[in-house]
Each structure stands twice: as structure tokens, then as C-alpha cells.
C-alpha positions in Angstrom: 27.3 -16.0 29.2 30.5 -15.7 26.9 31.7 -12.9 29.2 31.3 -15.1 32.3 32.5 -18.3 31.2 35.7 -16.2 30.1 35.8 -14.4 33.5 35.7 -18.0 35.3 37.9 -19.5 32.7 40.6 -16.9 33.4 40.3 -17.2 37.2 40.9 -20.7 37.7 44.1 -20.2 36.0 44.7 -17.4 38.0 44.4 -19.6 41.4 47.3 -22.1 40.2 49.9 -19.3 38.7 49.4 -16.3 40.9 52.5 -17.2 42.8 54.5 -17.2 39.6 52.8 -13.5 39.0 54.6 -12.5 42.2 57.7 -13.9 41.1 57.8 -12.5 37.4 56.6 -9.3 38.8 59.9 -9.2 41.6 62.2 -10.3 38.8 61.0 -7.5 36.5 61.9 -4.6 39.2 64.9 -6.2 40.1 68.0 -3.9 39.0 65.1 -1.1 37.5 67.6 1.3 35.4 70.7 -0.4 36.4 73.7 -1.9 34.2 74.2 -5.3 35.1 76.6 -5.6 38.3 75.9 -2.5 40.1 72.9 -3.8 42.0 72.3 -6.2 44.4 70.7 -9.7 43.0 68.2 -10.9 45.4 66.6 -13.1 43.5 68.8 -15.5 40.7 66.3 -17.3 38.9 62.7 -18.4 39.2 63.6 -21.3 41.8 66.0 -19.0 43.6 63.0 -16.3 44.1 60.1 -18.9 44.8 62.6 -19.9 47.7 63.7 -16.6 48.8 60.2 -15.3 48.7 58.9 -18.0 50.6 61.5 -18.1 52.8 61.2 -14.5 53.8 58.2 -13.4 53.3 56.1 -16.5 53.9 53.8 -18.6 51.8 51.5 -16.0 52.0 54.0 -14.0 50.7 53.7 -16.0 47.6 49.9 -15.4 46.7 50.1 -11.5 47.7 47.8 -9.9 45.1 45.6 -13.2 44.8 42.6 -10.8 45.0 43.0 -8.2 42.9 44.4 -10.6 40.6 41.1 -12.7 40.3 39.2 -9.3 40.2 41.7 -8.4 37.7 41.2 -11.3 35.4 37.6 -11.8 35.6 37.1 -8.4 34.2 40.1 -7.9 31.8 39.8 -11.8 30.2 35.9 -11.8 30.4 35.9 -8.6 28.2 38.4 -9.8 26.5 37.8 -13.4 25.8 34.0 -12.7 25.5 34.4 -9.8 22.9 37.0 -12.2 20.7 33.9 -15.6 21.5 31.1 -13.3 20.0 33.4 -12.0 16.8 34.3 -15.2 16.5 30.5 -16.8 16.7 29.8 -13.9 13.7 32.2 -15.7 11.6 34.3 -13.2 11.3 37.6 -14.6 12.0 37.4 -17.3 9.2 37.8 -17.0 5.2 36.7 -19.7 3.4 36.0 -22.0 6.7 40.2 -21.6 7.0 41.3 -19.6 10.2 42.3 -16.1 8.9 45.6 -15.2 10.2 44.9 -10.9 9.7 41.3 -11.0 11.3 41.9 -13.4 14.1 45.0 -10.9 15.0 43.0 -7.8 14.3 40.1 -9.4 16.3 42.6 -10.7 18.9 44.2 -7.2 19.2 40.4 -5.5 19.6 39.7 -7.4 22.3 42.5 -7.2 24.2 42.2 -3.2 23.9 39.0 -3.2 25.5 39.7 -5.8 28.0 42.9 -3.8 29.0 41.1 -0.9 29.5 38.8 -2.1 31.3 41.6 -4.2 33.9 43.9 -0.9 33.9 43.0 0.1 37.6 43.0 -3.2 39.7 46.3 -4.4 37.6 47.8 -1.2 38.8 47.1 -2.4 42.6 47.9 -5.7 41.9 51.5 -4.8 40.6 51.5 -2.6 44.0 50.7 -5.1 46.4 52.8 -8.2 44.2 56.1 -5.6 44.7 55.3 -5.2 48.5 57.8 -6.9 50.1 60.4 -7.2 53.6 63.2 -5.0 53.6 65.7 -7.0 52.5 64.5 -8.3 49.5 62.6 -5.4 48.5 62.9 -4.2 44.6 61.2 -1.6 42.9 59.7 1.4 45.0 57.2 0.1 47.5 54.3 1.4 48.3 52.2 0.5 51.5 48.9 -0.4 50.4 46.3 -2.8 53.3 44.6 -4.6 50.3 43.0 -3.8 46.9 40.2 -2.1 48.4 43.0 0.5 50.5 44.8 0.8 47.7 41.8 2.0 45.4 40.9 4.2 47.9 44.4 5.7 48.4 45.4 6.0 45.1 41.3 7.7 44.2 42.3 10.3 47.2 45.2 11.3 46.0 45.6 11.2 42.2 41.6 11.5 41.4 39.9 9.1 39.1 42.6 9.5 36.6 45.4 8.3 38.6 43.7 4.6 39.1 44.5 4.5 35.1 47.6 4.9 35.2 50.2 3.1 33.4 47.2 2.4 30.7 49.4 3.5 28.1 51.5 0.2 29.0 48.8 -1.9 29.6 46.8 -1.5 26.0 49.7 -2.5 23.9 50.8 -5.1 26.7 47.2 -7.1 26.2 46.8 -6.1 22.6 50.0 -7.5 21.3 49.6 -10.5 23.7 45.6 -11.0 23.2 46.8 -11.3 19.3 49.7 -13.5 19.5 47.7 -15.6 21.8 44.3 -15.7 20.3 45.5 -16.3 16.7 48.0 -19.2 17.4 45.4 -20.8 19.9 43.0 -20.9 17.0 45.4 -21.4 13.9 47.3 -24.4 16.6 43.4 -26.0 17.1 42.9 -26.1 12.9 46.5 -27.6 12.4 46.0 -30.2 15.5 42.7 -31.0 14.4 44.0 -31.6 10.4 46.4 -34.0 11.8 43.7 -35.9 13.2 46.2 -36.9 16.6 43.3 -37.0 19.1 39.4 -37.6 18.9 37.2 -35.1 17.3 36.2 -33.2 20.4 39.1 -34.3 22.7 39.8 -31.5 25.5 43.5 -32.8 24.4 43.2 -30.5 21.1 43.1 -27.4 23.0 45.8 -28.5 25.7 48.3 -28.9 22.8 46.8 -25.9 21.3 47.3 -24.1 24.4 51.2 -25.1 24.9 52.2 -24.2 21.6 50.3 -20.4 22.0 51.8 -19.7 25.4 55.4 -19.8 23.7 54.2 -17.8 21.3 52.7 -15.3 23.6 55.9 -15.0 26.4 57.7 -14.6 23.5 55.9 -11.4 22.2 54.7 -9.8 25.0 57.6 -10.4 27.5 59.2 -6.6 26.8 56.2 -5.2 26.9 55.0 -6.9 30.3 58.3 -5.4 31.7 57.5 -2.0 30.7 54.4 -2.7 31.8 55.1 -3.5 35.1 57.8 -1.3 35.5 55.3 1.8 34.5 52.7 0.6 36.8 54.6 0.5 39.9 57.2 3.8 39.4 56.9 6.3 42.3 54.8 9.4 41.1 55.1 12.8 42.6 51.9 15.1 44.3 50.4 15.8 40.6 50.2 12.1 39.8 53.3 11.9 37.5 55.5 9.3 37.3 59.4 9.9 38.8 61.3 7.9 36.4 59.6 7.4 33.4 57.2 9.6 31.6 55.3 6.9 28.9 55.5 4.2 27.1 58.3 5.1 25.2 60.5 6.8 27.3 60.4 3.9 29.7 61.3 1.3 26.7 63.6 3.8 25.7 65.7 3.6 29.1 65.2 0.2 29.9 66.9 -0.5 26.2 69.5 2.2 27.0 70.6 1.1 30.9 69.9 -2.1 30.3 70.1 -3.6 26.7 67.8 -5.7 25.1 68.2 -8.4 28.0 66.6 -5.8 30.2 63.5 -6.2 28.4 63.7 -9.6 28.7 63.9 -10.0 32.2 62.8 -12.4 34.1 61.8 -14.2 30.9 62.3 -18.0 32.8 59.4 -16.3 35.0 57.5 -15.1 32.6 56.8 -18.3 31.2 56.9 -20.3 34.2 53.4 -17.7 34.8 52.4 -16.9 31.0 52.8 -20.6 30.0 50.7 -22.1 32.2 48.6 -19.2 32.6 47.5 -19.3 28.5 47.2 -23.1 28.7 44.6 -23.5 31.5 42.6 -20.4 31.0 42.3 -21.5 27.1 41.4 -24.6 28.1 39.2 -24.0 30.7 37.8 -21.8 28.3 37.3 -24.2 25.7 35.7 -26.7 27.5 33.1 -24.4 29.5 31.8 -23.1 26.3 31.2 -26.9 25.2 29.9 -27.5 28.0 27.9 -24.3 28.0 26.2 -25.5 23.9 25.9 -28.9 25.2 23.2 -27.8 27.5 21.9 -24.5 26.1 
């Protein structure tokens, strides 16, 4: 039950901040290995793009990747917020009833691992069909996928069951680094809002206010590793299944530093919160609540 109240939890977030997913993801690929003022800027800012999306590709153009991206976070957060519920149930995360700040982020780090292993293959598709766009605001190399199902399919046919994972080597310190940041100051922010006794024992307010102050902890740590991320996922690959421009992890943080500076890893940081933000603040607290709910009436 901790794996599907997580899974549920995550997915109605996913429903309200999918659009910004396509935005952050466009923004990301935008100028890919460029120094700034030798591309063409399609997109100025998170406003800019919602419009320029919508605009050209449609309002369906803004919830592209609204499938695999419920698939994707039913899986990935269910593992991933149901692995950190039942370490957390053992106890394990607290020392002397206080929240321990090295186990919750060990714990929080686990988790994430698994859950990102786990979410590797649909994220890949995802990141595919959320960079699909009309000619002439197209960033990033496009591929041509029908839908998540296609795209499996495709990408099985041709790469083998290896190629659906890859980019993993993004993706596990992408979710471990922000499964930490986020699960430690949700539950260090829950302790210090509850101390202050602001709001009812109980109140579904403590774990709103929780949630806002982990999702600017969480953009802020996992923003350069979301871009590599994304950047790794949708890269053009050659008939052996390896990647055209960047060979790992590394080398793609590497160039992305070097072409771009440290704002290149930082891009579309407005977007990133404008999705992560509310993203962290409705599946924790949708979280939350569903597991009171769920030991209400156990």
C-alpha cells in the first residue's frame, strides 16, 4: 500500500505540472553545446515558451509526454517514495525521536537509486516525445516517436533491451541527489514547523509549508544534474546505440561546463522550478495526507 499511495501521490502532481515538464525540458536543449549568442533563442523565459509552445504547437502541444510521464512517476516515485515510507516506518531515519540529517539523506539517496532505476526507460521516452516539436521551434535532436508504446518498441528494435536504459548513468545521480535533498528537508521542515507550533497538530498546512521550503531546496540541487540528464537522454546515438555527442555522465557535464559555463547547467532554472516547485509540494503533500488517510482507516 506505501508503494501505491506514493505512485498515486506522485501522479496527481504529475497531471497539474506536466506542461511545465515540457517547458523545462525545451529550455534545457535550447542552445545544447553552444556559447551564448551563436544560436537562435526560441524560447526567452518560462512565459515566453508556455506561449510560443502553445501557440505553435497547440495546447496539446503542452501536455506531450502526459503518459509516459504518469507511467513514469507512478513507478519511479512509488519505488521511491514507498522504499523511503517503509525505512522510515523501521525507525530508521530518527536518532533519539530527532530527524537524523545523515540517515534521512542516506535513506533519501537509497531510494531514489532504486526508484531511478526502475523509471530509467519510460523517462527516456518521455524526454523523446517532450522534445518533439514543429520545425521552427525545434531544439535538441528530434526523434519521431507515435507515443510511448512506439517509442518502446522502436528504441527495443533497434538498440536491444540495453538501449531502453540509456542515459541511466544520468538518471541515478539525477534522483539520488534530488530524492535526498528532497526527502531530508521535507522531513527536517515538518519537525521544525511542527516545534513552532504555527498550525494544528495534524494540519495538512504542516506539510504544504513543509513542501515549499523542500522544493527550493531540491531545484536548487538537482537543477545541473536534471540538465545533464536531459541532455544525455535525448542525444542522437549512432547504429551501436552510442550516444553522438556525449559519451557519460561526465563528459557531458564536462562540455556543458566548458561551452557553456556554469549558467549552462543552470538552464532553464525559472522552469525548473516553475515544474520542480510545485511538483515536490503536491506530490508530498498528496503523499502525506493519503498515508493519514490510509492509518485512519487501516
Amino acid at each position: 500500500m506505501d508503494f501505491l499511495l506514493s505512485g498515486a501521490a506522485a501522479c496527481g502532481a504529475c497531471l497539474f505540472t506536466n506542461p511545465l515538464e515540457v517547458v523545462k525540458t525545451r529550455m534545457q536543449l535550447q542552445g545544447e553545446l553552444k556559447s551564448r549568442g551563436t544560436y537562435q533563442i526560441y524560447y526567452r523565459n518560462v512565459f515566453h515558451a508556455f506561449y510560443t509552445i502553445g501557440k505553435v504547437d497547440g495546447l496539446a502541444g503542452l501536455q506531450k509526454g502526459l503518459v509516459p510521464g504518469l507511467v513514469y512517476q507512478f513507478f519511479m516515485n512509488g519505488v521511491r517514495l514507498g522504499s523511503y515510507s517503509i525505512i522510515e516506518s523501521s525507525g530508521y531515519i530518527h536518532t533519539d525521536g530527532r530527524v537524523s540529517a545523515a540517515k534521512t539523506t542516506v535513506a533519501g539517496a537509497a531510494a531514489g537509486v532504486v526508484g531511478a532505476v526502475m523509471g530509467s526507460p519510460i523517462y527516456l521516452v518521455k524526454t523523446h516525445i517532450q522534445s518533439q516539436a514543429t520545425s521552427s521551434i525545434a531544439v535538441g535532436h528530434q526523434y519521431q516517436h507515435q507515443g510511448m508504446v512506439h517509442a518502446l518498441a522502436a528504441i527495443h528494435k533497434q538498440h536491444g533491451i540495453l538501449g531502453l536504459w540509456r542515459g541511466s548513468s544520468a538518471a541515478v545521480p539525477r534522483v539520488s541527489v534530488g530524492s535526498a535533498a528532497q526527502l531530508y528537508s521535507f522531513a527536517a521542515s515538518k519537525e521544525l514547523v511542527v516545534d513552532l507550533q504555527v498550525f494544528p497538530e495534524g494540519s495538512w498546512l504542516v506539510a504544504l509549508c513543509a513542501g515549499m521550503i523542500s522544493s527550493v531546496v531540491v531545484v536548487a540541487a538537482m537543477t545541473p544534474f536534471d540538465v545533464v540528464s536531459t541532455r544525455l537522454y535525448n542525444q542522437p546515438v549512432d547504429h551501436t546505440g552510442k550516444g553522438e555527442l556525449y559519451k557519460g555522465f561526465g563528459d557531458c557535464f564536462s562540455k556543458t561546463l566548458k561551452m557553456e559555463g556554469v549558467t549552462g547547467l543552470y538552464k532553464g532554472l525559472g522552469a525548473s522550478y516553475f515544474r520542480l516547485g510545485p511538483h515536490t509540494i503536491l506530490s508530498l503533500l498528496f503523499w502525506d495526507e493519503l498515508r493519514k488517510l490510509w492509518q485512519q482507516h487501516r
